[in-house]
C-alpha positions in Angstrom: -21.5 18.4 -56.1 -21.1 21.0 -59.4 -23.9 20.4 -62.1 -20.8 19.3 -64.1 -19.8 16.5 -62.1 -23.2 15.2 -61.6 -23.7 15.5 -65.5 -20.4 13.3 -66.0 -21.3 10.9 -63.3 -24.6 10.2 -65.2 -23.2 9.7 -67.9 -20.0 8.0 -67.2 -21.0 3.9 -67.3 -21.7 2.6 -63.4 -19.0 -0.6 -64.3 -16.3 2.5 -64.5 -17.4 4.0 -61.0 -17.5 1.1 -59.1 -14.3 0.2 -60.4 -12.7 3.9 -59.1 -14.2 3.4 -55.9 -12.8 -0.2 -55.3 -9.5 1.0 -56.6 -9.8 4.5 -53.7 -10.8 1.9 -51.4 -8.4 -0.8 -52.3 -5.4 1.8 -51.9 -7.3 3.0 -48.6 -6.9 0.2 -47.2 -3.5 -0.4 -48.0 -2.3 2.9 -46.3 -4.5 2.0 -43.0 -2.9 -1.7 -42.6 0.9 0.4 -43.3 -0.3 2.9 -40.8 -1.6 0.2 -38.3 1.7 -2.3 -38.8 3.5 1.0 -37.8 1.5 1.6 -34.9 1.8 -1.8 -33.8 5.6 -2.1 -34.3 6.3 1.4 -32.2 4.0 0.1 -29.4 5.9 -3.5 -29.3 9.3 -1.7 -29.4 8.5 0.3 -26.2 6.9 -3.0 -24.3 10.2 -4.5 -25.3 12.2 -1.6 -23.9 10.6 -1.3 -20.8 11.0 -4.8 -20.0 14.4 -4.9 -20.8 15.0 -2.7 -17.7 16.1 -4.3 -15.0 14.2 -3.5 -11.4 17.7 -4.1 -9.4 17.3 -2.8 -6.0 18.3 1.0 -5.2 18.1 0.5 -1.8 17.5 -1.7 1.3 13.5 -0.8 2.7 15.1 -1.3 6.4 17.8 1.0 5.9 16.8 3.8 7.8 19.4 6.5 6.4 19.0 5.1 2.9 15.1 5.5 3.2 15.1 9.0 4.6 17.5 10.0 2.1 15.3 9.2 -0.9 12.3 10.9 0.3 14.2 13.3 1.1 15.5 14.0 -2.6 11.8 13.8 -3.0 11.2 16.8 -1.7 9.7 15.6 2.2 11.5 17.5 5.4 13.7 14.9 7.2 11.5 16.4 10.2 8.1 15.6 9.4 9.5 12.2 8.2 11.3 11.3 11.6 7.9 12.6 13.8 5.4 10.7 11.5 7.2 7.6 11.2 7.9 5.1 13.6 11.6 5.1 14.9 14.1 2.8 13.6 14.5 1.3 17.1 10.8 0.5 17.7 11.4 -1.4 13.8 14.2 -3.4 15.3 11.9 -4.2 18.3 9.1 -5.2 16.0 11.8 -7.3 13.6 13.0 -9.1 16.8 9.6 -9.8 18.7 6.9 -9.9 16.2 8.8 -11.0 13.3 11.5 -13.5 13.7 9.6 -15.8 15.7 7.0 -15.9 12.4 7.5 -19.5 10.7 9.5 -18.9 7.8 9.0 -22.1 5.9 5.9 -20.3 4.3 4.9 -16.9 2.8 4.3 -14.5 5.6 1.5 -12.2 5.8 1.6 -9.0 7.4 -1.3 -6.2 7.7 -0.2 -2.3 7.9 -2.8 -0.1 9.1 -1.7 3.9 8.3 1.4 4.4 5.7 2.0 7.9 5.9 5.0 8.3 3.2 6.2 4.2 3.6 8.8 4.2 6.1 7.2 1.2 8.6 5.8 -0.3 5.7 9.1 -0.9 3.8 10.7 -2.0 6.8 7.9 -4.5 7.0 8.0 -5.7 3.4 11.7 -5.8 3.3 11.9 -7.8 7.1 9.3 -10.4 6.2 10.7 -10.9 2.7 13.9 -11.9 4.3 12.0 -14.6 6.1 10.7 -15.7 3.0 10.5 -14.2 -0.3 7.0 -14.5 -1.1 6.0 -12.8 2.1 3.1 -9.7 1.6 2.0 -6.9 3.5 -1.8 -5.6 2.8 -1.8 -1.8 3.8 -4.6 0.2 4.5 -4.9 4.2 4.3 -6.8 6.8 2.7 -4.1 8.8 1.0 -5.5 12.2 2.3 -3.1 15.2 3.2 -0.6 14.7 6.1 1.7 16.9 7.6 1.1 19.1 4.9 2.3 16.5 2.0 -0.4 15.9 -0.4 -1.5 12.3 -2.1 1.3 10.4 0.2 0.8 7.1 -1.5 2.7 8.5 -4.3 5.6 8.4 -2.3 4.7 5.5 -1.0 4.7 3.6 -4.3 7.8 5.3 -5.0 9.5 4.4 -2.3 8.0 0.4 -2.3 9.4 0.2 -6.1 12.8 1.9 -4.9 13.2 -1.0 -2.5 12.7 -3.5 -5.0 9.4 -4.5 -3.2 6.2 -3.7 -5.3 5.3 -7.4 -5.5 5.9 -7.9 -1.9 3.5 -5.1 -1.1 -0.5 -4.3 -1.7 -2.4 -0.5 -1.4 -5.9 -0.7 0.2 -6.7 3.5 -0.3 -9.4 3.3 2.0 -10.2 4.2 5.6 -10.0 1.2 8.1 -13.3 1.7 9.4 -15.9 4.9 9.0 -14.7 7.9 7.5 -12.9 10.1 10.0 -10.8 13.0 10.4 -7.0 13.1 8.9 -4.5 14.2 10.5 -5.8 13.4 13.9 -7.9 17.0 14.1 -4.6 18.6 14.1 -4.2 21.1 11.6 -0.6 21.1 9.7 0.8 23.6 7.1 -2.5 25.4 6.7 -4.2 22.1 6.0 -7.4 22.2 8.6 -8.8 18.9 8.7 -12.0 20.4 10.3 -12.7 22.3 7.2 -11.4 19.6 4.5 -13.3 16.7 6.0 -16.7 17.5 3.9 -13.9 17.0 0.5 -12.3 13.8 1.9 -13.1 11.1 0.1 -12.2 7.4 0.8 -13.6 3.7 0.7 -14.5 2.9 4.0 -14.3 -0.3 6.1 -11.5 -1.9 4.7 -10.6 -3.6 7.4 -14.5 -5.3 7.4 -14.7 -6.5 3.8 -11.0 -8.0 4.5 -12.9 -9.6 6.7 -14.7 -10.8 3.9 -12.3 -12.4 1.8 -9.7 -13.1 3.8 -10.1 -14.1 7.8 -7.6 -15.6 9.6 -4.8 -14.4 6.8 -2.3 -12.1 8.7 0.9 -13.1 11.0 1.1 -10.2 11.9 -1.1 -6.7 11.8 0.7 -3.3 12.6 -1.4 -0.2 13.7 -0.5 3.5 13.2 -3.5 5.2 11.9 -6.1 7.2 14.1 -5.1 7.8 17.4 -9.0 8.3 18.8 -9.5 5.5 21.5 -12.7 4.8 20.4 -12.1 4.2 16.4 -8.6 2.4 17.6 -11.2 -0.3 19.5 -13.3 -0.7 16.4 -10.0 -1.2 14.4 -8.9 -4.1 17.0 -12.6 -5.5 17.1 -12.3 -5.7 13.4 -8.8 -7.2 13.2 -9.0 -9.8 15.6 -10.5 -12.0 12.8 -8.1 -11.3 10.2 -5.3 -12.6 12.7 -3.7 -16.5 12.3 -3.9 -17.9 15.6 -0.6 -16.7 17.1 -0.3 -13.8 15.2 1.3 -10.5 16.6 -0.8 -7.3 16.8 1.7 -4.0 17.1 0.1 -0.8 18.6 2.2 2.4 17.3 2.0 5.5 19.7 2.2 3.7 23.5 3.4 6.5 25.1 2.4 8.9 27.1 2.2 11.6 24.5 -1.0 9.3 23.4 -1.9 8.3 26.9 -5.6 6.9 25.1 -3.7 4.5 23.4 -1.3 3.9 26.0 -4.8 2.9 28.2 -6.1 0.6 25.1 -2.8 -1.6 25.0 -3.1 -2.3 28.8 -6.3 -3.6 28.6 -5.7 -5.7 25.3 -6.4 -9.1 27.0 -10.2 -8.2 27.3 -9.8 -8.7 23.5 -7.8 -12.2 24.1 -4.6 -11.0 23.1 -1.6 -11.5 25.4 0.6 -8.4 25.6 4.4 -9.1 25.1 6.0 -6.3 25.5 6.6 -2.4 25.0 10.0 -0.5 24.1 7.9 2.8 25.2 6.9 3.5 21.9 5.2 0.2 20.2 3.7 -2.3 21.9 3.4 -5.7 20.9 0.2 -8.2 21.5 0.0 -12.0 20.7 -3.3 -13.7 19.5 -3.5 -16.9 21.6 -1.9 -19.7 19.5 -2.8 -23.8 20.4 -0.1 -25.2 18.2 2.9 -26.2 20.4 5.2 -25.2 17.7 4.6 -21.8 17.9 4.8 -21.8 21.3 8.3 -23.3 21.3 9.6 -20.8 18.3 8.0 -18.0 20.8 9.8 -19.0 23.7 13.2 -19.6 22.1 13.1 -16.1 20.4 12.7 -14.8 23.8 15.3 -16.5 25.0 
């Protein structure tokens, strides 16, 4: 402050001062609540906007070409999305064994172990909401690399909200069990899981602290993450609590291409499930069920 200023401000009476400063403040405070209404009118505009947009469905998530063809305009070679995925026929198999005979006078419940880019998972989502259209699938995967397409869940979510079925649907990112190695040690576009593991990074044990909150809470449990015998036991050991008596377990990969799996489905009833059936690529397991109901929706769907 200037010696001038200091000598007017002592001599200046303090009644005159105080009364600047409450009129500086006063007008202050006026251009903060303008600024603030402003603020606060732009931000309700937009909520208003975005709600106004309808959600309509784009497309059907068990339409196979429709699927393909948007993550394909996302960038994702129609190869790796036919190898990774489970075919369309093997979906039709699941629909017709695993999911029509579900009681669909309730919300059906569905757990999908290993989403890749969303392909199973929609068809899940979308079959099960047609049986009722509260039905949820849980899904469980650690969004690391895969066949050389980075953070997959993106497409994932993309894909879900295409179809319409983001409240039908519900993203663990987390491994199923321990940490382990993506891409099934294989190494794809450069990516070498051997070398990326130490910068992986997941929750772990999903599948236990579902456990946790949920037992007994899934019709149905679909499995297409790792393929090592071993960690697909565990998985199984772990899931067998989550599963409503009668429920349907769905092994992805029975073939002889995966011969360890192929070995592991064979000897499901040590586990107390009761194989159904295989279409050479899934295979389809039933969680012994005592109400007669079941039994009779089971028997007529096979018939």
């Amino acid at each position: 402050m200037s010696a001038f200023r200091r000598f007017l401000r002592a001599i200046t009476p303090h009644g005159l001062v105080e009364l600047r400063h409450a009129r500086l403040a006063k007008i202050a405070a006026t251009q903060h609540r303008a600024e603030r209404a402003a603020f606060h009118a732009e931000r309700r505009g937009r909520i208003a906007a975005s709600r106004a947009v309808q959600n309509a469905d784009a497309i059907q998530g068990d339409d196979r070409e429709q699927v393909l063809a948007f993550l394909g305009a996302r960038g994702l070679a129609e190869a790796h999305l036919v190898e990774g995925s489970v075919p369309e026929r093997s979906l039709e198999y699941i629909r017709r064994l695993a999911i029509l005979p579900l009681d669909s006078s309730r919300c059906l419940t569905a757990l999908h172990i290993g989403n890749f880019v969303g392909v199973s998972l929609a068809f899940v989502a979308a079959a099960l909401r047609q049986r009722h259209p509260d039905s949820l699938v849980v899904s469980v995967d650690p969004n690391l690399a895969h066949r050389g397409i980075n953070n997959p869940q993106a497409h994932v979510a993309a894909l879900l909200t295409a179809c319409g079925l983001q409240a039908n649907a519900m993203i663990i990112a987390g491994y199923s069990g321990r940490k382990s190695i993506s891409n099934d040690g294989v190494v794809y576009a450069g990516y070498d899981p051997q070398q990326e593991f130490p910068k992986e990074c997941a929750c772990e044990e999903s599948l236990r602290n579902l456990g946790k909150l949920c037992p007994r809470a899934f019709d149905l449990v679909l499995m297409d993450g790792n393929h090592e015998a071993a960690y697909l036991v565990t998985e199984i050991q772990a899931v067998l609590p989550l599963m409503k008596p009668g429920g349907f377990l769905v092994l992805d990969d029975v073939t002889a291409a995966w011969e360890e799996i192929r070995e592991v489905f064979s000897r499901l009833a040590s586990f107390g499930l009761v194989p159904s059936g295989t279409d050479g690529r899934v295979g389809i397991a039933r969680l012994s069920s005592k109400d007669p109901r079941s039994e009779a929706r089971l028997n007529a769907t096979r018939g």
